[in-house]
C-alpha positions in Angstrom: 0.0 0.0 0.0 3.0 2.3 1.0 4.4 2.1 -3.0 1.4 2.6 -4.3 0.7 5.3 -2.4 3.9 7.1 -3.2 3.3 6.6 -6.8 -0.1 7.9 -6.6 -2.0 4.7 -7.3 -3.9 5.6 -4.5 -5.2 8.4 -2.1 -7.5 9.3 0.4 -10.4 8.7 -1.6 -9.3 5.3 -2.4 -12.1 2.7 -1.5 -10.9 -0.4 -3.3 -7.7 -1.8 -4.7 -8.3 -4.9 -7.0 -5.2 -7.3 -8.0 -6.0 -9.2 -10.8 -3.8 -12.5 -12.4 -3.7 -15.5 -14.7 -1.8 -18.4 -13.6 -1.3 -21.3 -15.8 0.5 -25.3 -14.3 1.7 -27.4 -16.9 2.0 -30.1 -14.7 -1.9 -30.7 -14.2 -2.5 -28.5 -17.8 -4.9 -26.2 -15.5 -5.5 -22.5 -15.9 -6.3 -20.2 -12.6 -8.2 -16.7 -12.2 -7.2 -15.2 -9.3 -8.4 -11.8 -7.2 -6.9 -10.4 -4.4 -9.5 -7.5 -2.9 -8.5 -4.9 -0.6 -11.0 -2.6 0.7 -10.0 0.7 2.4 -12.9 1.9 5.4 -13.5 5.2 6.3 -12.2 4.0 9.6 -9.1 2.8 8.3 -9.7 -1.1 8.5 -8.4 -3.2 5.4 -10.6 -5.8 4.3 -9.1 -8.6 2.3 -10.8 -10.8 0.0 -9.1 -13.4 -2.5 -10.6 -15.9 -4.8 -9.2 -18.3 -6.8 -10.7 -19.5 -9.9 -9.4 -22.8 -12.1 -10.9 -23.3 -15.1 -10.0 -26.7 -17.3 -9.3 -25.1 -20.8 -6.8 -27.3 -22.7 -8.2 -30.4 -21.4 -7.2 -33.4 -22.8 -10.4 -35.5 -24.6 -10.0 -39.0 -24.0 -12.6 -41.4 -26.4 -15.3 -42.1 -23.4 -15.6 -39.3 -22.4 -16.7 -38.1 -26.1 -19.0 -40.9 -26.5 -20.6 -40.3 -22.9 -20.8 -36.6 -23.7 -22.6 -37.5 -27.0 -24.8 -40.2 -25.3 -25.7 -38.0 -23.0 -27.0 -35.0 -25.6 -29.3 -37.8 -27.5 -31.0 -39.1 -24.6 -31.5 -35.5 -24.2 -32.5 -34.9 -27.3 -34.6 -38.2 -27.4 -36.8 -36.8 -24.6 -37.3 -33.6 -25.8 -39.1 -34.9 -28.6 -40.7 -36.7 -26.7 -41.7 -33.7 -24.3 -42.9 -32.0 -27.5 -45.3 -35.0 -28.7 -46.6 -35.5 -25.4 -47.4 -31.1 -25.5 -49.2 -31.9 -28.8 -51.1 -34.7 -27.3 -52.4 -33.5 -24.3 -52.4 -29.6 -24.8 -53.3 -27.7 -21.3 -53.5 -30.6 -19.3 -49.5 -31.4 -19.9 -49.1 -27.7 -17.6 -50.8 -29.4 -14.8 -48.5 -31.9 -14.1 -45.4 -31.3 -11.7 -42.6 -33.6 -13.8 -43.3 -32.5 -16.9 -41.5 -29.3 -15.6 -38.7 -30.7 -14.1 -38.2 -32.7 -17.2 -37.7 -29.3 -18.9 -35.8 -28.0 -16.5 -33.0 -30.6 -17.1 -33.4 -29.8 -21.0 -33.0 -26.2 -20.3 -30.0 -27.2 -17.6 -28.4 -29.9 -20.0 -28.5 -27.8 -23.4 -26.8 -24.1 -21.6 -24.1 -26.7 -20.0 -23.6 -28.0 -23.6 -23.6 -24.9 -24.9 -20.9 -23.6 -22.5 -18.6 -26.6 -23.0 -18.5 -25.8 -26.7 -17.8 -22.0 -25.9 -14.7 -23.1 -23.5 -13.5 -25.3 -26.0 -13.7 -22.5 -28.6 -11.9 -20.3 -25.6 -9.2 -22.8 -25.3 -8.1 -22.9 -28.8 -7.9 -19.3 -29.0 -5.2 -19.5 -25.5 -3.4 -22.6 -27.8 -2.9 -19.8 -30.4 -1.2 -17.4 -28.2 0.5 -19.9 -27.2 2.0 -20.5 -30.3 2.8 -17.2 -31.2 4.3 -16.9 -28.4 6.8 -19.4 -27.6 7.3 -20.8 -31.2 10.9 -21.0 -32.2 10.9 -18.0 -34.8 8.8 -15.9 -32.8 11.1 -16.4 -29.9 13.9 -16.0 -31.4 13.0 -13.1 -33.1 11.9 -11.1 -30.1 15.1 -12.1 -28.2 17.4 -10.8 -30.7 15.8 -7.4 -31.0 15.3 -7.0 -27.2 17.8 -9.1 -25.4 15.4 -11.2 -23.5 13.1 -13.8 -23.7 9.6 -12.9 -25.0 6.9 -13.0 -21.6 3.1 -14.7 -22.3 0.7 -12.0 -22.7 -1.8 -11.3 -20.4 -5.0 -13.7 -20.8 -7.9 -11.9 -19.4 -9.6 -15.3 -17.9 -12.6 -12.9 -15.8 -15.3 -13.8 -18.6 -14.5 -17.3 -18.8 -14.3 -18.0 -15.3 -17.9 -16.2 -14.7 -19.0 -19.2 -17.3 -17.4 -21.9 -16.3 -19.1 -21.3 -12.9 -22.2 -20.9 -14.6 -22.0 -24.6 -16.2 -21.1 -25.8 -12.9 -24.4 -24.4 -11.6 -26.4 -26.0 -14.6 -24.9 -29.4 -14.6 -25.0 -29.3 -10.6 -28.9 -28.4 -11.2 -29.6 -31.2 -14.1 -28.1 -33.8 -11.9 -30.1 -32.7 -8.7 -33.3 -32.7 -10.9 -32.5 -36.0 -12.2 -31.5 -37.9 -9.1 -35.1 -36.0 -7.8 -37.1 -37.8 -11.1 -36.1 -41.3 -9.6 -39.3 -40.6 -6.9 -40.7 -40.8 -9.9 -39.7 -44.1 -10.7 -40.0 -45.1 -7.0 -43.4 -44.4 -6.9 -45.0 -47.7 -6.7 -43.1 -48.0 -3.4 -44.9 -48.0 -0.1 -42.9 -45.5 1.7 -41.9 -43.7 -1.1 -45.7 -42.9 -2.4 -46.7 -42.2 1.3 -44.0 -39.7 1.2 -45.3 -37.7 -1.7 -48.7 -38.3 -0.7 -47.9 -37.0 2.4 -46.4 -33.9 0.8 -49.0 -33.4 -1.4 -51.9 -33.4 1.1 -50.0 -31.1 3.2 -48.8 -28.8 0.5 -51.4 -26.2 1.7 -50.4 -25.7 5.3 -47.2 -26.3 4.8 -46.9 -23.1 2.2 -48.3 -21.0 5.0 -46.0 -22.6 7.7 -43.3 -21.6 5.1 -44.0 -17.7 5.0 -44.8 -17.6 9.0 -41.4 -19.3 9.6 -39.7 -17.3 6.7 -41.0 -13.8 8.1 -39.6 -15.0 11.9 -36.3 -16.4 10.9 -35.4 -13.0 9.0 -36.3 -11.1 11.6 -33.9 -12.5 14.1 -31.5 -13.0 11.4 -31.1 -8.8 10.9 -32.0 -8.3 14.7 -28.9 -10.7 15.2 -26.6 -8.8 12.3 -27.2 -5.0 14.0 -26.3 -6.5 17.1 -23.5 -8.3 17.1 -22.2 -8.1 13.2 -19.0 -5.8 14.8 -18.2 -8.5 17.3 -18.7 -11.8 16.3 -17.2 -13.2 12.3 -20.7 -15.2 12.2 -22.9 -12.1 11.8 -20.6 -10.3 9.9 -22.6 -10.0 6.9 -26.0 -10.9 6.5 -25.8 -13.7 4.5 -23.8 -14.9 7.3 -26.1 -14.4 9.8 -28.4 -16.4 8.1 -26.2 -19.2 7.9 -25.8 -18.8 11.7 -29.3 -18.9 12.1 -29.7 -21.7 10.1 -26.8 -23.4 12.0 -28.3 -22.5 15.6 -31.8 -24.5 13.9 -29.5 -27.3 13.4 -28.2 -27.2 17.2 -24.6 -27.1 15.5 -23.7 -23.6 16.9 -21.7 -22.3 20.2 -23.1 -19.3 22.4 -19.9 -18.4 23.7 -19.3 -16.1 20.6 -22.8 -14.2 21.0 -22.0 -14.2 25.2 -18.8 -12.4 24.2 -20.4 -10.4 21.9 -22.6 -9.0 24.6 -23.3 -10.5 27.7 -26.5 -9.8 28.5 -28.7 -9.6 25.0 -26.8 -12.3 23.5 -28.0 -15.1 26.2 -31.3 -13.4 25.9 -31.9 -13.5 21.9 -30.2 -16.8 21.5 -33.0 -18.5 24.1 -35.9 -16.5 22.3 -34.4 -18.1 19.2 -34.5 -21.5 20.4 -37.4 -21.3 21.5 -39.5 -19.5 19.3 -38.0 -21.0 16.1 -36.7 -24.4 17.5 -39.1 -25.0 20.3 -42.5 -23.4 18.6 -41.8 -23.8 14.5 -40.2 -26.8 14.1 -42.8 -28.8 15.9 -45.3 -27.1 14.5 -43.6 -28.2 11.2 -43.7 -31.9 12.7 -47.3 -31.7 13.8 -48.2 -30.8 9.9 -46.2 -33.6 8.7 -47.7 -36.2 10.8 -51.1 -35.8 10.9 -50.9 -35.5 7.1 -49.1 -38.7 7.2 -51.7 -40.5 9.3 -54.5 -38.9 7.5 -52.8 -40.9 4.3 -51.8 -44.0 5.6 -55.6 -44.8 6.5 -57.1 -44.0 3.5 -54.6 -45.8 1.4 -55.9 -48.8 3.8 -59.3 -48.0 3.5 -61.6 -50.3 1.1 -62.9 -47.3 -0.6 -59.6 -45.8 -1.8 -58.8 -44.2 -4.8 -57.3 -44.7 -7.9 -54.3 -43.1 -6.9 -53.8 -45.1 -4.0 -53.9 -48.6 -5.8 -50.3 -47.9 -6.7 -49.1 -48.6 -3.5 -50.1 -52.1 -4.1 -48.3 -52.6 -7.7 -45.1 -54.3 -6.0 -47.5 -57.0 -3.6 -49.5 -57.5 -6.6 -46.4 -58.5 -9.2 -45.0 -60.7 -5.6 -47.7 -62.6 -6.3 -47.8 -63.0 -9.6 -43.8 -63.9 -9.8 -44.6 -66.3 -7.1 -47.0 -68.4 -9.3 -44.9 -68.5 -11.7 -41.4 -69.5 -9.8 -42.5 -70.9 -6.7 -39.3 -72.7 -5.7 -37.7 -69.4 -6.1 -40.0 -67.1 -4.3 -41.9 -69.4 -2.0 -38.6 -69.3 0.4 -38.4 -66.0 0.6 -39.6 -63.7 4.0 -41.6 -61.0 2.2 -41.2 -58.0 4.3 -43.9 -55.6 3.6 -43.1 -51.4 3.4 -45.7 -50.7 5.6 -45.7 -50.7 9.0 -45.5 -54.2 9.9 -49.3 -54.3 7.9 -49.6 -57.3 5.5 -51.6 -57.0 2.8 -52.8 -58.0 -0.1 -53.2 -56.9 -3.7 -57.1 -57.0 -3.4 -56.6 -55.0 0.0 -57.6 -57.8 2.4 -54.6 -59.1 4.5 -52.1 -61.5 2.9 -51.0 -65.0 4.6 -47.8 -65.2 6.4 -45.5 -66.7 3.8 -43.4 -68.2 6.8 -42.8 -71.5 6.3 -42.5 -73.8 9.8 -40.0 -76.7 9.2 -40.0 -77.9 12.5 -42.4 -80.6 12.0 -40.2 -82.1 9.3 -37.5 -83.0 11.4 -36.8 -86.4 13.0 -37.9 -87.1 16.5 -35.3 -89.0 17.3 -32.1 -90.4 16.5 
């Protein structure tokens, strides 16, 4: 700061001094933006902030990965299509159901990641150019004889291309969460798996009003917590930090010592109303919602009037039996242990006979 100073890089007015490089290691062919931040307050504090970037440029394209990167874009293709017939076919009631969203969610996610990938490609045969200008033998040679010393790598401005490569981390890391979320789709013939998102579904309602009254309470202690202690304590800093510590006291991962230092005598006093407003009062409120919705399913998926969408649950008993008439040395030795809570039943709905067989009586009584 001195040497800048004295070479008037900076002054009084000075808020914000920004170092900005472009590293490159052979040995793992990896490229690096880097940051360095330094902010100047008013009351002479120095904030430092770095951030370190790498970004896979010139990496080397081995054969599978090709073909799994081209597998990949015709499945996605393959279901697009099939998206689009499926629009054709069924018109306004396609909008009403929840997957066909997510399915074009990880279209949308999938196709900007591919997109991306192309445009660092392109990126990283521009830096293989420069490259080449740079340190080819005639260039070098050239520039050394007229100047005396060896010709230095330009400076690559990586900022842009680091901004993008995050941003096809964030869309593959969003198609693979959607994905992994479609196998519940799959999964839905399972007990537990369909109570789940029956459960969810009945209690969709209160649960989006439990959401905005816990929303509106947990923000409010987050920013009463900031004002107070966000010059004492490193956890309420910021604000986005003090609603990870929020989050973190919900959790019961979080230690009051900081918040007692802080202050001695608000800080014991706002961290037990948080506890036991939000922990104590909200969360089993949330609990309460969950299980009476989950009671209020499992008896009507046992009930004999059911319906239609609860005759799923019983896909799996049904195709038991089935598989059992057909392979009965196979299946017949089998304990069939039901999903539900210890509830046997049947593919008609009545309850199903104990498959246990009782070879006691086959043994000798004597010998």
């Amino acid at each position: 700061m001195t040497l800048l100073q004295k070479f008037n890089w900076i002054d009084r007015q000075t808020r914000a001094v920004s170092v900005e490089f472009s590293t490159y290691n052979p040995n793992i062919n990896l490229f690096s933006y880097n940051i360095l931040l330094f902010e100047l307050l008013p009351t002479g504090q120095v904030l430092a902030q770095a951030r370190f970037n790498p970004i896979n440029l010139l990496s080397e394209q081995y054969s599978y990965t090709v073909v799994c990167n081209i597998l990949y874009m015709l499945f996605i293709v393959y279901f697009m299509v099939c998206e689009i017939k499926a629009i054709m076919k069924h018109k306004l009631a396609y909008l009403k159901q929840f997957w066909n969203y997510v399915e074009w969610l990880v279209i949308a996610f999938s196709w900007a990641a591919f997109s991306i990938y192309f445009y660092r490609l392109y990126t990283g045969e521009k830096i293989k150019d420069v490259f080449k200008d740079t340190f080819s033998s005639d260039s070098a040679s050239a520039y050394y004889a007229q100047y005396g010393v060896r010709k230095q790598l330009p400076f690559v401005n990586l900022q842009l291309m680091s901004y993008w490569n995050d941003a096809m981390g964030f869309c593959l890391a969003f198609a693979a969460c959607l994905g992994t979320l479609k196998f519940l789709k799959i999964l839905r013939f399972n007990r537990r798996i369909s109570l789940l998102s029956l459960t969810l579904k009945h209690s969709a309602g209160k649960l989006i009003s439990f959401g905005i009254l816990f929303v509106i309470i947990w923000l409010a202690f987050c920013q009463l917590m900031y004002l107070i202690f966000n010059e004492q304590t490193v956890g309420f800093s910021t604000m986005v930090k003090s609603m990870e510590t929020c989050f973190l006291i919900l959790l019961g991962n979080f230690q009051v010592e900081p918040m007692v230092r802080a202050h001695g005598i608000l800080g014991p006093i706002l961290f037990a109303m948080f506890n036991i407003v939000a922990v104590l009062i909200l969360l089993n409120m949330f609990f309460s919602i969950i299980t009476d919705s989950f009671e209020f399913v499992r008896v009507e998926s046992n009930s004999p009037d059911r319906s239609l969408e609860y005759e799923e649950l019983h896909v799996i008993a049904y195709l038991r039996t089935k598989l059992r008439q057909y392979f009965p040395y196979v299946f017949n030795n089998q304990v069939d242990i039901d999903d539900s809570d210890n509830c046997q039943t049947s593919a008609a709905g009545g309850p199903r006979k104990s498959i246990y067989h009782d070879y006691s009586a086959t043994f000798p009584q004597s010998v």
